[in-house]
C-alpha positions in Angstrom: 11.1 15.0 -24.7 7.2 15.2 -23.9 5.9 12.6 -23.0 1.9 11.5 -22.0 1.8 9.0 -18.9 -1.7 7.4 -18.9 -3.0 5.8 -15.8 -6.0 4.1 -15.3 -6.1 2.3 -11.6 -7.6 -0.8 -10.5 -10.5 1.2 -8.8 -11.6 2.1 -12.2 -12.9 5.2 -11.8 -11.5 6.9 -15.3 -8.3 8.5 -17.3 -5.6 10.3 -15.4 -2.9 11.8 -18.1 -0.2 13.9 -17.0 2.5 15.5 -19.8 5.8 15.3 -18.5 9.4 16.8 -19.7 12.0 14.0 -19.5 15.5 14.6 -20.5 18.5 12.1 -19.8 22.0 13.0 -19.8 23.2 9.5 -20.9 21.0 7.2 -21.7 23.9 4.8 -22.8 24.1 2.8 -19.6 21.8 0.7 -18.9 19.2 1.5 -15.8 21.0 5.0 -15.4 18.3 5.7 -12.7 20.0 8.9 -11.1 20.9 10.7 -14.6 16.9 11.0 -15.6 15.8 14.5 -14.8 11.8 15.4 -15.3 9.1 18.1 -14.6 5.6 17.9 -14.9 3.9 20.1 -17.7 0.4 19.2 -16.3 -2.0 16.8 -15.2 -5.8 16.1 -15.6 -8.8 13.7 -14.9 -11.5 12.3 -17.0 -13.9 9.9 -15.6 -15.2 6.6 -16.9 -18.6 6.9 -17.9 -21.1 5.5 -15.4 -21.6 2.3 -17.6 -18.4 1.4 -18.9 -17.1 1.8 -15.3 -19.4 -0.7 -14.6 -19.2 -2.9 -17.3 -15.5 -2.8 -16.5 -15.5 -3.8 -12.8 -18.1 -6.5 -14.0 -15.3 -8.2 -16.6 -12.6 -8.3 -13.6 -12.0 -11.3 -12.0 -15.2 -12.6 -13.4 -16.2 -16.8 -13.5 -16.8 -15.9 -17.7 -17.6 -13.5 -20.4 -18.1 -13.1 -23.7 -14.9 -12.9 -25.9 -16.4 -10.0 -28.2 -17.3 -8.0 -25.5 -13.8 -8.2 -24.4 -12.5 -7.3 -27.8 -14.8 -4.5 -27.7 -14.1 -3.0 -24.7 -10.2 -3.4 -25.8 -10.8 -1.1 -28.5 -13.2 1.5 -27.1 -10.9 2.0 -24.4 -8.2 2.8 -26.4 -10.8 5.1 -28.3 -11.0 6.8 -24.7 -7.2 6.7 -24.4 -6.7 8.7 -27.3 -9.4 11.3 -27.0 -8.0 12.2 -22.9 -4.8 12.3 -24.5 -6.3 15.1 -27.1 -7.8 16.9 -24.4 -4.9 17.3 -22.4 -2.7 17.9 -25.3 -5.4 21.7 -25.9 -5.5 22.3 -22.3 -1.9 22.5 -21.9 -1.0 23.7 -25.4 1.9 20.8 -25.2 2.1 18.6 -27.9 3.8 14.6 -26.7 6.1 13.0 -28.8 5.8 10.0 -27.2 2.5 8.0 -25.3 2.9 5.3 -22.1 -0.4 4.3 -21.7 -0.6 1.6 -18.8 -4.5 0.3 -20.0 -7.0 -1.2 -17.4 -6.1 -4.0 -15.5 -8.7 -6.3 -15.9 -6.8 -9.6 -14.6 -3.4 -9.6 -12.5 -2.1 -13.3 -11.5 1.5 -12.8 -10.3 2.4 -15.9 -8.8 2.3 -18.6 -11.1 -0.9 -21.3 -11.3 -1.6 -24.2 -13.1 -2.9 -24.2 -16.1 -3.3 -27.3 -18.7 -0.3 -29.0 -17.1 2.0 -25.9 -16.8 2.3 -23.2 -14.1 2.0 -19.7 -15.4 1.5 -16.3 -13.9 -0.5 -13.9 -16.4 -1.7 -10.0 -16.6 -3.9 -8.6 -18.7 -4.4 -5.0 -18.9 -7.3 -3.6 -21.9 -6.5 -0.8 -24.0 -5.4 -1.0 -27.6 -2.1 0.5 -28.3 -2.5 0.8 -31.6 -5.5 2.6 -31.9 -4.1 5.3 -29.2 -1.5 5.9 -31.8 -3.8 6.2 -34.8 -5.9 8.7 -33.3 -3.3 11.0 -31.7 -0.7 10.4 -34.6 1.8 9.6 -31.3 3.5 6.3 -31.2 2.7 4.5 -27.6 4.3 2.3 -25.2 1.7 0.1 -23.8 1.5 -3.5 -21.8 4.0 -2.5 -19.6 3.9 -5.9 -17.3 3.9 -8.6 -19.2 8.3 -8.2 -20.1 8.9 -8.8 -16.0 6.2 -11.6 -15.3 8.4 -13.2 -18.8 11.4 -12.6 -17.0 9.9 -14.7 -13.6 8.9 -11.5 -11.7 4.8 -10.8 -10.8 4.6 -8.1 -13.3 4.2 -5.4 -10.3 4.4 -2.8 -9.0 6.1 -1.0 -11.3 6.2 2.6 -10.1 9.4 2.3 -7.9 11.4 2.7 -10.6 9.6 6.2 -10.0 9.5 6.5 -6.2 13.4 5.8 -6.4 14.2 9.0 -9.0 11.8 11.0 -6.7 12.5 10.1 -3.0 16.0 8.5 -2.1 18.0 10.6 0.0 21.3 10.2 1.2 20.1 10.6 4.9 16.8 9.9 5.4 15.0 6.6 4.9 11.6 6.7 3.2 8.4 4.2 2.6 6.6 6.0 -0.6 3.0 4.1 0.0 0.6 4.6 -2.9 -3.2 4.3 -2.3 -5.4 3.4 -5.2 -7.7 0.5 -5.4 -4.6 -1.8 -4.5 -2.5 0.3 -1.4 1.8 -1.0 -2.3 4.6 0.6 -1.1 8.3 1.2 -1.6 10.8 1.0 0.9 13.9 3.8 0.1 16.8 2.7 2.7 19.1 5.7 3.4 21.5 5.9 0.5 19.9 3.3 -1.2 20.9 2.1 -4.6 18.2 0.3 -7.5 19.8 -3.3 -5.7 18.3 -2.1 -2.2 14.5 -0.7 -3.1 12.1 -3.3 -1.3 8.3 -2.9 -3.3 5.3 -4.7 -3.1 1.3 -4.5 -2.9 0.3 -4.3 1.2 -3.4 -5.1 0.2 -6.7 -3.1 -0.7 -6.6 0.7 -0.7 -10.0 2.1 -1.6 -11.1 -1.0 -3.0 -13.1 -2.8 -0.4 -14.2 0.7 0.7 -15.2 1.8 -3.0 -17.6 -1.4 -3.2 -19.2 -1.5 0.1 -19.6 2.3 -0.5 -21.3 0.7 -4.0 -23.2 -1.6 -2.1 -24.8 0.0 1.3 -25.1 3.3 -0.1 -25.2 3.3 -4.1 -22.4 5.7 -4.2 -18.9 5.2 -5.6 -17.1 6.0 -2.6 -16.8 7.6 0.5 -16.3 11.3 -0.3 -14.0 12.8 2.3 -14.1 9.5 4.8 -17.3 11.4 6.1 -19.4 7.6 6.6 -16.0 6.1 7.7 -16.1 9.0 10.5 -19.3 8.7 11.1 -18.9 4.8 12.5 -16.7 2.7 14.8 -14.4 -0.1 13.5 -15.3 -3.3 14.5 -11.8 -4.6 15.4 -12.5 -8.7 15.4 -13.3 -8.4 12.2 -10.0 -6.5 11.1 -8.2 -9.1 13.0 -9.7 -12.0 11.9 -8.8 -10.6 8.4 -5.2 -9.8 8.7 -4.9 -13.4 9.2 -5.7 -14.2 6.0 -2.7 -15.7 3.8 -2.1 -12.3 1.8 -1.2 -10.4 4.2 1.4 -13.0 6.0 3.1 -14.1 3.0 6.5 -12.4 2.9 7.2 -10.1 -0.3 7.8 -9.5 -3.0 4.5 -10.2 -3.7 1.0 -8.5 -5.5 -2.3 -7.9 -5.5 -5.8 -7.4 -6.9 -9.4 -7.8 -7.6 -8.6 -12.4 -7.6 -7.8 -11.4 -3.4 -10.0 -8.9 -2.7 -12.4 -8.2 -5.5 -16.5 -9.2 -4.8 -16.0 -12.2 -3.4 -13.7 -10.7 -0.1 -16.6 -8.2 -0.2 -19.3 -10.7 0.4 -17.2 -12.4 2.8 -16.6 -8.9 4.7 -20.8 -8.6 4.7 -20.9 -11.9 6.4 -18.4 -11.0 9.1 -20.1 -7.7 10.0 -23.8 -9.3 9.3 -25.4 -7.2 12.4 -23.5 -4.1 12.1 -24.7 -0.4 10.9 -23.4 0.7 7.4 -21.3 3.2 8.9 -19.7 0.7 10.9 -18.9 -1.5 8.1 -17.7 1.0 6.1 -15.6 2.7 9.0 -13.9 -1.1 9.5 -12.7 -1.0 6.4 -11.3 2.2 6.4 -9.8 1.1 9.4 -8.8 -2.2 7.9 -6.8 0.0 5.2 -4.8 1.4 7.4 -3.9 -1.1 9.7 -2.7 -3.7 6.9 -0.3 -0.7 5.8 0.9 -0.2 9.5 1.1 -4.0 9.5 3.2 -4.2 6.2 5.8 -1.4 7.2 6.0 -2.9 10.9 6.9 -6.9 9.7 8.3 -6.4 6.1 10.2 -3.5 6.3 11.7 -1.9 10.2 12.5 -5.0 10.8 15.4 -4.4 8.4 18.3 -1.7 8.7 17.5 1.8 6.7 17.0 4.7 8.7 13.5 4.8 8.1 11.8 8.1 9.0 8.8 9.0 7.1 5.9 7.7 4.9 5.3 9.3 1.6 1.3 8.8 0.5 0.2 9.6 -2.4 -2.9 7.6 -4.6 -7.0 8.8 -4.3 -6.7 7.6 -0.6 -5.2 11.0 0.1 -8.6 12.4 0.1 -9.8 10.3 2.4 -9.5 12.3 5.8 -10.5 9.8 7.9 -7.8 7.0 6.4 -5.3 9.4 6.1 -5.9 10.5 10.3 -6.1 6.7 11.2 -2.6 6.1 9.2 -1.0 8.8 10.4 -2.3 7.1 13.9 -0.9 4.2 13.4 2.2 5.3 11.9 2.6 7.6 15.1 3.3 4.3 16.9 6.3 3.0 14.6 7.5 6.2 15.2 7.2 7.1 11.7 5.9 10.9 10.0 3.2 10.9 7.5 3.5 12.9 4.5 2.3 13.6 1.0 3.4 13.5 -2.3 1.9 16.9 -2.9 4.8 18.3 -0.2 7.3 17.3 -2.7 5.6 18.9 -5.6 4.0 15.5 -7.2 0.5 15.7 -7.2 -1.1 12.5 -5.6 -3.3 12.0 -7.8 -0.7 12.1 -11.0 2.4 10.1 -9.7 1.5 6.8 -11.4 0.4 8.7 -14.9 4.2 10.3 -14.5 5.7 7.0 -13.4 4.2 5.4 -16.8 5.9 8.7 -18.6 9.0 7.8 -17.5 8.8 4.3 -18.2 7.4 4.3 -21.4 10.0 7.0 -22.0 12.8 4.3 -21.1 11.4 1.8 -23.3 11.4 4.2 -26.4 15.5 4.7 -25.4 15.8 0.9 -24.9 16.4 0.6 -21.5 15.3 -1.3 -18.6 12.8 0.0 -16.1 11.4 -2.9 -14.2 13.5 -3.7 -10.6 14.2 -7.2 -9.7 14.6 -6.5 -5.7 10.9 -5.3 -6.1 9.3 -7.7 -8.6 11.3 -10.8 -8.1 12.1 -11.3 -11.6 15.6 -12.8 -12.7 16.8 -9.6 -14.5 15.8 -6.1 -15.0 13.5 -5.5 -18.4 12.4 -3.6 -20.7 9.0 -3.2 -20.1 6.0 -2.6 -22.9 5.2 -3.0 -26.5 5.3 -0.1 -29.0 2.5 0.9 -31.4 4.3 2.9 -33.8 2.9 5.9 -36.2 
C-alpha cells in the first residue's frame, strides 16, 4: 500500500511529504510492530509562504485571536495539504491510496491544567482533513494526538513507534534524537521490546535559534551554523537555563512553543543584554546541544541498555556547528554520533514516513501510540479519518 506521510514541524517552515510502500504480514495482532515492512518511494519539500509562515507562528501560543481567522487558516492549510500532496504524487509518478497528514501544531498542552473547574491537557493541530481528501480524492488520517492525550498520555511524541521499526537491534543500544523546532528522543535498549522504548521531548531544537535568527538578523535561521560559529557561548546563561523546571522534570514528558515559544526568547535577550548577536545566537546553539547531552546523561545511561550510539536526524542536521558541539558533547558519554541518512532515512523525511506508517495503522485498525513513551494508560489508535 502507498501511502503520503505529511509533516509539518513546529518550526513551521512548510510541507514535507514523503510516499512510502508499507506492507504487513499480519495485521491481525494488535501492535504487531516487527511484522511491518516499508520503503520509501520519495520525499520532497515545499515551503510556507513567507506570510502564512508568519501568520502561523503569530496564532501559536498566543494571549488571543480571532476565531475566523483560525477557521480560515484551518482550511487553507488543508488547501496546501492537498496541493503538496498533488505535486509529489507527478514528481514521483506514484499515486497514494491512503493520506496521514499530521497538520500544524498550533497549541500542545500535555500535562493537564485547569480549566473551568476541571484539569485537562489539550492539542490542537490545523489542517482540515476533509478538504485534503476532497482535493486529492484520497481518504486521510489526520489529528493523530488527540486518541493518547484521551487515553491520559501527553499526546507526544509519536514517532517511536517509527524509531522502534527502524533502529532496535539485538546488540546495540541506540538514542534516535530528532531535531526540529522541539529536539525529543527515543531511547532503543538492546533487544528492546514496544514495553522498554523510553521517548520524550529534551527541549528546543532550532526553535530558540530560528527566532533569535528572526530577530537579530531578519533571517529564518542560521544557514549552515555559520553565525553560531562565528560567536562564543556564553556558558552562565546556558546554566542558568538548564535550571529551569522543563528540563529537571523526569519523563515522559513534552514540549513546545507554551515553554519556549516568544516569551523564553525575550527572557533569553534579557540574560545576554550586553552580548554580540553572534554570541547570542552561538549560546543557543550551544544551549541545544547541551540540554540533549543533559537529557541522555540523567534520563537515560543512568538505566541498563547497552547504549552505544545517537541517531540524529530533524533540520538540525544541517546545522554544522550543532551537530560538531553534539557530537562534542556526546564524545564525553562515550557515545557515537550518527545520522539517519547512514541508515538510508533521509533526515529531513523520517517524521513524514513515521506519519505514513501511522496513519497506515489506523486505516488497518490498530494501535500505534506507546504508553512507555507517552504515559497514557493503553496503547491507541491514533487519528480521525476523512473518507472519499
Amino acid at each position: 500500500m502507498i501511502v503520503a506521510g505529511v509533516m509539518s514541524g513546529t518550526s513551521a517552515d512548510g510541507i514535507n511529504v514523503a510516499l512510502v510502500d508499507i506492507q504487513a504480514e499480519d495485521q491481525r495482532k494488535a501492535f504487531a510492530l516487527p511484522r511491518l515492512r516499508f520503503k520509501m518511494v520519495g520525499h520532497a519539500e515545499y515551503p510556507y509562504p513567507v506570510r502564512l509562515r508568519r501568520t502561523i507562528l503569530r496564532a501559536m501560543n498566543c494571549e488571543s485571536a480571532r476565531v475566523a481567522d483560525l477557521a480560515r487558516l484551518n482550511f487553507l492549510l488543508g488547501e496546501l495539504y492537498g496541493k503538496a500532496i498533488q505535486r509529489s504524487q507527478e514528481k514521483f509518478a506514484r499515486k497514494p491510496e491512503l493520506i496521514g497528514c499530521h497538520g500544524q501544531t498550533l497549541f500542545h498542552q500535555g500535562e493537564p491544567q485547569l480549566f473551568l473547574g476541571r484539569r485537562l491537557a489539550a492539542t490542537w493541530q490545523s489542517g482540515e482533513g476533509a478538504v485534503v481528501a476532497e482535493r486529492t480524492g484520497i481518504p486521510v488520517v489526520s489529528d493523530f494526538r488527540p486518541a493518547d492525550i484521551a487515553a491520559g498520555g501527553k499526546g507526544a511524541p509519536l514517532v517511536p513507534f517509527v524509531d522502534y521499526l527502524l533502529y532496535s537491534d539485538s546488540h546495540v543500544g541506540r538514542i534516535v534524537q530528532n531535531i526540529g523546532g522541539i529536539a525529543n528522543l527515543t531511547a532503543l535498549p538492546a533487544s528492546a521490546s514496544a514495553n522498554d522504548v523510553i521517548a520524550f521531548d529534551t527541549g528546543p531544537g532550532n526553535m530558540v535559534i530560528d527566532a533569535l535568527m528572526e530577530k537579530l538578523y531578519h533571517k529564518r535561521l542560521d544557514k549552515h551554523g555559520r553565525i553560531a560559529a562565528s560567536g562564543k557561548s556564553l556558558e552562565l546563561v546556558i546554566a542558568r537555563f538548564l535550571r529551569t523546571p522543563f528540563f529537571l522534570r523526569k519523563p515522559p514528558k513534552t514540549a513546545g512553543r507554551e515553554e519556549f515559544g516568544r516569551e523564553f526568547v525575550a527572557e533569553w535577550l534579557r540574560c545576554c543584554a550586553h552580548a554580540s548577536k553572534a554570541n547570542i545566537v552561538a549560546t543557543a546553539t550551544a544551549f541545544t546541544a547541551r540540554s540533549i547531552s543533559t537529557a541522555i546523561r540523567d534520563f537515560i545511561l543512568r538505566r541498563s541498555g547497552n547504549f552505544a550510539e545517537v541517531i540524529v536526524s530533524g533540520g538540525g542536521v544541517n546545522n554544522c556547528t550543532l551537530m560538531s558541539l553534539l557530537e562534542s558533547e556526546l564524545s564525553r558519554l562515550r557515545l557515537r554520533l550518527r545520522t539517519s541518512d547512514d541508515f538510508g532515512m533521509p533526515s529531513q523525511a523520517k517524521e513524514a514516513v513515521a506519519f505514513a506508517l501511522l496513519a497506515f495503522q489506523t486505516w488497518h485498525r490498530q494501535p500505534s501510540s506507546m504508553p512507555s513513551a507517552t504515559g497514557a494508560e493503553h496503547p491507541a489508535i491514533l487519528g480521525k479519518i476523512s473518507y472519499v
